[in-house]
C-alpha positions as CSV (number, residue, x, y, z in Angstrom):
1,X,-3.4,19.6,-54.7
2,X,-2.4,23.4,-54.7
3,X,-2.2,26.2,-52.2
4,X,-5.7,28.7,-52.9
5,X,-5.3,27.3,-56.7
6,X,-5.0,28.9,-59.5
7,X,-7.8,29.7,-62.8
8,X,-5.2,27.5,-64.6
9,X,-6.4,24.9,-61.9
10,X,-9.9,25.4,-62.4
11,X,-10.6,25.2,-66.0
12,X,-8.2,22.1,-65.9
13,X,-11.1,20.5,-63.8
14,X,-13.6,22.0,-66.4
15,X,-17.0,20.4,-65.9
16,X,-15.7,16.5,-65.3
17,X,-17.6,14.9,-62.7
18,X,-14.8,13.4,-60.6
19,X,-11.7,14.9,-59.5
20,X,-9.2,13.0,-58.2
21,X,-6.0,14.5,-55.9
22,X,-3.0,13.3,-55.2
23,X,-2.3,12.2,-52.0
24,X,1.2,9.7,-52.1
25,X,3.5,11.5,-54.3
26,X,6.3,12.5,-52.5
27,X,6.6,16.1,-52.4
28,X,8.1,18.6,-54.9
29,X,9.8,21.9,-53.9
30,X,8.9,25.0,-56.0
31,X,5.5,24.2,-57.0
32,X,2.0,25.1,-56.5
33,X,1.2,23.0,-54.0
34,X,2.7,25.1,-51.0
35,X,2.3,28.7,-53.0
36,X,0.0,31.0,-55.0
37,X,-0.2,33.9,-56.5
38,X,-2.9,37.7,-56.0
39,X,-2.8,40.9,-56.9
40,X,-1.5,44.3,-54.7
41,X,-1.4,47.3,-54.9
42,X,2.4,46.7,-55.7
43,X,1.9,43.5,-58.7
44,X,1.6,40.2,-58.3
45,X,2.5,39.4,-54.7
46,X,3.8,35.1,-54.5
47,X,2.7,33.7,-50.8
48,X,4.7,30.7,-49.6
49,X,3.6,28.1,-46.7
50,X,6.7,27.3,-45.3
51,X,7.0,23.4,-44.7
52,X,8.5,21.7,-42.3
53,X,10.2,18.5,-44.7
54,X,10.8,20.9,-47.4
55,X,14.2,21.0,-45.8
56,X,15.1,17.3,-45.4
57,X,17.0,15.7,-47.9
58,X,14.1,12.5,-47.1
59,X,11.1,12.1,-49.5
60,X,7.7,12.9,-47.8
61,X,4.4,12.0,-49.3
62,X,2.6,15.3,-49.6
63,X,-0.1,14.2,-47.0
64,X,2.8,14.1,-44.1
65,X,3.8,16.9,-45.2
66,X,3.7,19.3,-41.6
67,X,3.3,23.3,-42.0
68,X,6.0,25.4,-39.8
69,X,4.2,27.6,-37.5
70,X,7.2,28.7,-36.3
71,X,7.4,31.0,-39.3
72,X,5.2,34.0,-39.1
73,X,3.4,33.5,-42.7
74,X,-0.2,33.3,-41.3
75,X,0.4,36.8,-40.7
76,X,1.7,37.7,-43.7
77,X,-0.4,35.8,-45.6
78,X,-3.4,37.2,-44.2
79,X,-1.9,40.4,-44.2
80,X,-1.4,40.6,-47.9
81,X,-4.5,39.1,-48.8
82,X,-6.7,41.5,-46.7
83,X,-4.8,44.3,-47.8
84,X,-5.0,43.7,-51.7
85,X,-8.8,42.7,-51.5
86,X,-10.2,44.4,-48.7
87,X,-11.8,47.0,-51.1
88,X,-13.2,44.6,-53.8
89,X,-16.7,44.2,-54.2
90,X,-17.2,40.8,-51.9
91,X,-14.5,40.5,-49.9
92,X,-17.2,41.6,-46.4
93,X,-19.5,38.5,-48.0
94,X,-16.6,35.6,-48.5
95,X,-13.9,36.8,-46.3
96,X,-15.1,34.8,-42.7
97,X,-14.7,31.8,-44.6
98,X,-11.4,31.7,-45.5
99,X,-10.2,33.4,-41.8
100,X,-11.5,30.9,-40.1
101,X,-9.3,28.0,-42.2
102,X,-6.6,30.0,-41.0
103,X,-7.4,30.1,-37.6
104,X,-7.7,26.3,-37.4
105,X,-4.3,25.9,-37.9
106,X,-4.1,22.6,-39.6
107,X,-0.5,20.5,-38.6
108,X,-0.2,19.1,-42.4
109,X,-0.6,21.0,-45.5
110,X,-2.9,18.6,-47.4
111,X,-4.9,19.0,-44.8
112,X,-4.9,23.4,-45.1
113,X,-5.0,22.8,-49.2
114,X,-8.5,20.0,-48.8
115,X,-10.0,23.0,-46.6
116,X,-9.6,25.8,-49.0
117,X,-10.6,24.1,-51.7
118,X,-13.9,23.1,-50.1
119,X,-14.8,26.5,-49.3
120,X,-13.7,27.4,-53.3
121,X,-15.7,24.9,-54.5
122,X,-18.9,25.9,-52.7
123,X,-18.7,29.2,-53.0
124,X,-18.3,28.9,-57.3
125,X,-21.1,26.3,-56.6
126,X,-19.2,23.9,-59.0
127,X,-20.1,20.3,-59.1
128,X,-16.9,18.5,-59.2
129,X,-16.7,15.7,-56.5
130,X,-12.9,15.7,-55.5
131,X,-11.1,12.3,-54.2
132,X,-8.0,11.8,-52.4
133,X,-6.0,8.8,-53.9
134,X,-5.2,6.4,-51.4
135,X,-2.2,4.7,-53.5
136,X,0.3,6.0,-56.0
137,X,-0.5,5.3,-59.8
138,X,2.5,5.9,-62.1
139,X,0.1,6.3,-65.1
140,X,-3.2,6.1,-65.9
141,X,-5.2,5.1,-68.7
142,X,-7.2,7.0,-70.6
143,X,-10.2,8.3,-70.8
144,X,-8.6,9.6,-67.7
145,X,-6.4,12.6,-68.1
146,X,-3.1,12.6,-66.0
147,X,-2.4,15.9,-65.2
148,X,-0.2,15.2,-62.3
149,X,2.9,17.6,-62.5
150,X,1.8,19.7,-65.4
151,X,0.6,23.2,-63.6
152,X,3.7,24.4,-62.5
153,X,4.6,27.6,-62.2
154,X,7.9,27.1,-63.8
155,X,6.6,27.6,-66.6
156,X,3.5,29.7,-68.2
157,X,-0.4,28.7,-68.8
158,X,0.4,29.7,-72.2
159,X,2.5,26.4,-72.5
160,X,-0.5,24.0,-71.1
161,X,-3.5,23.6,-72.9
162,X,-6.4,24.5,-69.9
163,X,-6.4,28.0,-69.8
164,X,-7.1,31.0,-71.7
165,X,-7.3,34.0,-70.1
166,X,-10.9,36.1,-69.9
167,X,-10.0,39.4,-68.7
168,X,-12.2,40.7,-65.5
169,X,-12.2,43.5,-63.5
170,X,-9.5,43.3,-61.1
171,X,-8.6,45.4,-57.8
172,X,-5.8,47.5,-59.0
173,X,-5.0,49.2,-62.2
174,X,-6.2,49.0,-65.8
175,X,-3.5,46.0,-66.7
176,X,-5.2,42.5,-66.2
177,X,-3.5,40.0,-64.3
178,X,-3.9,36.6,-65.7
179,X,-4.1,32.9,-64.0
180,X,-3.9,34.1,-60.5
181,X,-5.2,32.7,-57.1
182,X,-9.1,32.1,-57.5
183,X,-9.4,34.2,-54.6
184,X,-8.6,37.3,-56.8
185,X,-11.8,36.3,-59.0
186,X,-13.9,35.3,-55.9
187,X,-13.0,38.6,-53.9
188,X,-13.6,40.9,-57.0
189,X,-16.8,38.7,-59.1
190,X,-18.3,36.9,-56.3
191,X,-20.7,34.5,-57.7
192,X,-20.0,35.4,-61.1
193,X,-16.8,33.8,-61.1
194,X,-18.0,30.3,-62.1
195,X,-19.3,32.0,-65.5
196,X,-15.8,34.1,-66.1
197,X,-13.9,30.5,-65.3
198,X,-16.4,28.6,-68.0
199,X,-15.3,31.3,-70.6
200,X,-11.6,30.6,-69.7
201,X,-11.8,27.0,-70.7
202,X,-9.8,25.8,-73.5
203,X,-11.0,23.2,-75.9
204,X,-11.7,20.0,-73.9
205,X,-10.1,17.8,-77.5
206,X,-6.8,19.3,-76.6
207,X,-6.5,18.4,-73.2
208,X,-7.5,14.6,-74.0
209,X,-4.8,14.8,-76.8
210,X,-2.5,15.1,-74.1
211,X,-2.9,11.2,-73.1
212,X,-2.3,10.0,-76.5
């Protein structure tokens, strides 16, 4: 489950009923699941949760993974993100609920990821229902689509067949930004955002191809 995910993320749900996250892999360093990505006045600006077991050698399901508060990054973090958004059109209306996710301080970062995604989810009034898994699959059958491992940011959207951009206003500039946090779509389209993610949707036959 990522950090504040990404469009990529979103139109990878697409309008499938039941989401399911992954809760026993063990966790992978350099991916979204600890990091995203918004827009400032300077670019693209990447913000990092530091981890506590991202240092240790030992493999740590990402539920048990532990946040380090001994880092300053909520700071930073909500630093950056108020100072890139705090002019965009509904920032004042959506910006309470995210603070106060912060301010709760959750000890693992499944726990921080499960909290903002609630609030994205409500607040793009999608339907999805989203699970946690409670044991570790290696594969699964289709119909289901495995997409486990395949958003990474080690590589571009334009590999991965879920995402195409729909350029939107954005905060800064003429230049669009592409396939960043879905708070940068929130902040600057408010409840419009669910229709500019629908128009970023690839072909749903493409995406099933991928579990043949």
């Amino acid at each position: 489950m990522p950090y504040l995910p990404s469009l990529e993320f979103w139109t990878c749900c697409g309008s499938v009923e039941e989401v399911w996250l992954e809760s026993r892999e063990t966790f992978q360093k350099q991916t979204y699941r600890n990091r995203c990505r918004i827009l400032t006045a300077g670019g693209v600006d990447t913000l990092i949760v530091p981890v506590l077991e991202g240092r240790s050698r030992v493999k740590t399901e990402i539920r048990d993974i532990r946040i380090d508060y001994g880092q300053p990054w909520l700071k930073r973090h909500w630093g950056a993100i108020e100072s890139a958004y705090r002019k965009a059109p509904f920032f004042d209306y959506f910006e309470d609920r995210f603070h106060r996710v912060y301010e709760s301080k959750p000890d693992f970062l499944y726990d921080l990821n499960w909290e903002f995604l609630t609030v994205c989810r409500e607040l793009l009034g999608t339907e999805q229902r989203f699970v946690s898994t409670e044991t570790y699959e290696k594969s699964y059958e289709k119909p289901l689509l495995d997409a486990r491992g395949l958003i990474s940011p080690k590589t571009g959207y334009e590999t991965r067949p879920f995402y195409v951009p729909a350029p939107y206003r954005q905060n800064f500039g003429e230049q669009f930004f592409p396939n960043l946090s879905i708070l940068d779509l929130l902040f600057c389209h408010g409840r419009e955002a669910k229709t500019i993610l629908k128009a970023s949707v690839k072909n749903t036959a493409e995406k099933l191809s991928l579990n043949e």
